[in-house]
FIMAR-931324 format. One record per residue: x, y, z of N, C-alpha, C in turn. Coordinates in nm, 2 decimals. Each point is the difference from the previous one (the first is absolute). Layout:
N
n_X  n_Y  n_Z  ca_X  ca_Y  ca_Z  c_X  c_Y  c_Z
X  Y  Z  X  Y  Z  X  Y  Z
...
END
This chain:
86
n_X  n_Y  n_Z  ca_X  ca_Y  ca_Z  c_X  c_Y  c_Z
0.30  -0.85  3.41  0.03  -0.14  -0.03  0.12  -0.01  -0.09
0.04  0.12  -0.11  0.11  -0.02  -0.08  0.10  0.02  0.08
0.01  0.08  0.10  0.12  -0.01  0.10  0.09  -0.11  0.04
-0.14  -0.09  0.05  0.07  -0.08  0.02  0.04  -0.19  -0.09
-0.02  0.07  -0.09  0.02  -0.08  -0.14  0.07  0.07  -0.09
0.18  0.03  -0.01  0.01  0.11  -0.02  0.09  -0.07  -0.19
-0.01  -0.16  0.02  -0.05  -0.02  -0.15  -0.14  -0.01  -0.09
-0.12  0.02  0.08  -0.06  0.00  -0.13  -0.02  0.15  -0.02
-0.10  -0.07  -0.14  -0.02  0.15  -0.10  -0.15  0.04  0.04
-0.07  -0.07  0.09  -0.14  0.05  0.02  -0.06  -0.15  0.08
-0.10  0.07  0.06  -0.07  -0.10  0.10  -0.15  -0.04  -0.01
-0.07  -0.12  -0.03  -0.12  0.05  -0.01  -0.07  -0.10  0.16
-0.10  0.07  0.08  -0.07  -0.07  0.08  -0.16  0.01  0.01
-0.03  -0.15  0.04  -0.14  -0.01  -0.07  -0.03  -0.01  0.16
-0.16  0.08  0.07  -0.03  -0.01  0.11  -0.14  -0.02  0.03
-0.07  -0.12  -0.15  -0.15  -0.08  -0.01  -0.05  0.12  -0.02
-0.12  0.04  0.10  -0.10  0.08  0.00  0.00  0.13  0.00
0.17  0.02  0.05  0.07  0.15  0.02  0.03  0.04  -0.12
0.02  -0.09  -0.09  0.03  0.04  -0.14  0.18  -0.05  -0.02
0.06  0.09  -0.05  0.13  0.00  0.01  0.12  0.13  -0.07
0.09  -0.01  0.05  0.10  0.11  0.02  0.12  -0.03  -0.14
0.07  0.08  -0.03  0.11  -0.03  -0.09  0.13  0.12  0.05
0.12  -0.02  -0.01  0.14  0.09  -0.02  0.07  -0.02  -0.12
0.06  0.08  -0.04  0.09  -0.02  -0.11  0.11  0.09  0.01
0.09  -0.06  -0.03  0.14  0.08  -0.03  -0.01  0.08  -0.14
0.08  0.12  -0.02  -0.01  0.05  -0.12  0.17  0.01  -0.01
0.02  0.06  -0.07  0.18  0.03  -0.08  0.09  0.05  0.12
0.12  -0.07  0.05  0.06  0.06  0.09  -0.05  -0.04  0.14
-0.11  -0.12  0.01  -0.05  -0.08  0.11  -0.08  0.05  0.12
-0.04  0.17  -0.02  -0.09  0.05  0.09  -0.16  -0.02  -0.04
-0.04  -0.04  0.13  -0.16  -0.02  -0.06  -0.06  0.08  -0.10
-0.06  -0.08  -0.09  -0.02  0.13  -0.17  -0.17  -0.04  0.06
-0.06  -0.09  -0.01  -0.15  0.00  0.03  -0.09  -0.09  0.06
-0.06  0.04  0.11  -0.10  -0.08  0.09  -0.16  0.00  -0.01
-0.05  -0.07  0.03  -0.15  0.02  0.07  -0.06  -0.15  0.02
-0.17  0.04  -0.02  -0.09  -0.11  0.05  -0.09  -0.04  -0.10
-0.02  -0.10  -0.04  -0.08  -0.04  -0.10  -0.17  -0.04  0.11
-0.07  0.09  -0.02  -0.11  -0.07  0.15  -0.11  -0.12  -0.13
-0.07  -0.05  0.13  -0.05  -0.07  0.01  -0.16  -0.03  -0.10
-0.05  -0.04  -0.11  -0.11  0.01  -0.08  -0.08  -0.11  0.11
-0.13  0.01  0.04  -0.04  -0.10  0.07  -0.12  -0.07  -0.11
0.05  -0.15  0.02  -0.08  -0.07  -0.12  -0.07  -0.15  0.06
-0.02  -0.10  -0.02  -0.06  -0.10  0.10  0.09  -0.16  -0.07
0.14  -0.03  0.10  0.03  -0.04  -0.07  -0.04  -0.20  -0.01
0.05  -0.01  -0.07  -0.06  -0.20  -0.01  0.08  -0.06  -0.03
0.14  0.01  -0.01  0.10  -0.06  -0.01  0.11  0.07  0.00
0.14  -0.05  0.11  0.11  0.06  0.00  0.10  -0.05  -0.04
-0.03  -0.10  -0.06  0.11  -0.12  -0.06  0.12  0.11  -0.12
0.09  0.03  -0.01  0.09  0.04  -0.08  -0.01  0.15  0.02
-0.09  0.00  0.13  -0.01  0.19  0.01  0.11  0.10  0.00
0.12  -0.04  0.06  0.10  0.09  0.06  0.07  -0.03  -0.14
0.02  -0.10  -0.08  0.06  0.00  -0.13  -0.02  0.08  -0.12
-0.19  0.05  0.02  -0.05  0.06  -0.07  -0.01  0.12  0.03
0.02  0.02  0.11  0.02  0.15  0.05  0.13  0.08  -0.03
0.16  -0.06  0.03  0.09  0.00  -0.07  -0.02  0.04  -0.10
-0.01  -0.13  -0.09  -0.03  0.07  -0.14  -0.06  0.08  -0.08
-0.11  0.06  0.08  -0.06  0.12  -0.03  0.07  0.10  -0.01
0.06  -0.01  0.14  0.06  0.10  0.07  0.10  0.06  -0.14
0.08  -0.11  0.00  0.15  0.01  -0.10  -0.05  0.04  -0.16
-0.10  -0.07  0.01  -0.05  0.05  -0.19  -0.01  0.13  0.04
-0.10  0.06  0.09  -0.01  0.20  0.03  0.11  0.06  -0.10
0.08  -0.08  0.15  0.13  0.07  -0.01  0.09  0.02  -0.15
-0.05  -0.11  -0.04  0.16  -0.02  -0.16  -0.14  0.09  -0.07
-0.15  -0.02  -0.03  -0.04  0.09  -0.10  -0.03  0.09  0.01
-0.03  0.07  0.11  -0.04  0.11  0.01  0.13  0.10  0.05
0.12  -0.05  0.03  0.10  0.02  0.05  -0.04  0.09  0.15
-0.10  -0.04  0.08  -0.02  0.07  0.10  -0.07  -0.14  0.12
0.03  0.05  0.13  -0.05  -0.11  0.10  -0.18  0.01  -0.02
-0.02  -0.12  0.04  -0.17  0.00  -0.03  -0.05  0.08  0.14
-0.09  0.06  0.01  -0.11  0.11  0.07  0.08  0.16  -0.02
0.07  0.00  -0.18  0.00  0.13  0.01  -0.03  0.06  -0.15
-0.10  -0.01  -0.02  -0.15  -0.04  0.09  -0.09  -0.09  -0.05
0.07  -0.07  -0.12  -0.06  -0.10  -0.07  0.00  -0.12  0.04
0.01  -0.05  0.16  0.01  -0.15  0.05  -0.06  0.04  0.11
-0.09  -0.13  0.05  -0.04  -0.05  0.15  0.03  -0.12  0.05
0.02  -0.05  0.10  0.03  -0.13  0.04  -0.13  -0.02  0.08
-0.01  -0.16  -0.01  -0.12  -0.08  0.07  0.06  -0.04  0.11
-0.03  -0.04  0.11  0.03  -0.02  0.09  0.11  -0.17  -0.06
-0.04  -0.07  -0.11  0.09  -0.12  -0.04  0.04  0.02  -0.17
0.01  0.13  -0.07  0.03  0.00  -0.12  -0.02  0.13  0.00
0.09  0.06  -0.16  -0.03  0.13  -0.09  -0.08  0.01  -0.08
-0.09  0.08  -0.02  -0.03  0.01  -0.07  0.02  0.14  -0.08
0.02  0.00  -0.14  0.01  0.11  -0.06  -0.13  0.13  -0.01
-0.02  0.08  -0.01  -0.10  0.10  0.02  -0.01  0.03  -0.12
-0.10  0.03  -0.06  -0.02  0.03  -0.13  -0.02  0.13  -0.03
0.04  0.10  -0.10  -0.01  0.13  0.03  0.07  0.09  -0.08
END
């Protein structure tokens, strides 16, 4: 996917129940780190602000733990992050 996006610095894609994938550029623009954040299955009751909240999980991970979330401290819900405790 960074190929063919050859301005950004990383990609994130969300695929519901598949969970979702991330790319990132590292120094010098060659892919520095990938994977899959999978799927926590939970029963959900509302999706209203889900993908906003998911985001934002996602990105907090990232700035405090300086690492993408499912390595190994995140799971995703099929409509949000949740952080893993541990």
């Amino acid at each position: 996917m960074l190929e063919r996006l050859p301005e950004a610095k990383g990609v994130l894609v969300t695929a519901g129940a598949l969970g979702s994938a991330y790319c990132f550029r590292g120094p010098g623009g060659k892919q520095d780190l990938a994977g899959r954040v999978p799927v926590l299955r939970v029963s959900v009751q509302d999706t209203t602000g889900a993908g906003d909240a998911y985001l934002a999980g996602f990105l907090f991970v990232m700035v405090q733990a300086r690492r993408p979330p499912g390595r190994p401290r995140c799971r995703a819900t099929p409509r949000a992050s949740v952080p893993a405790r541990g």
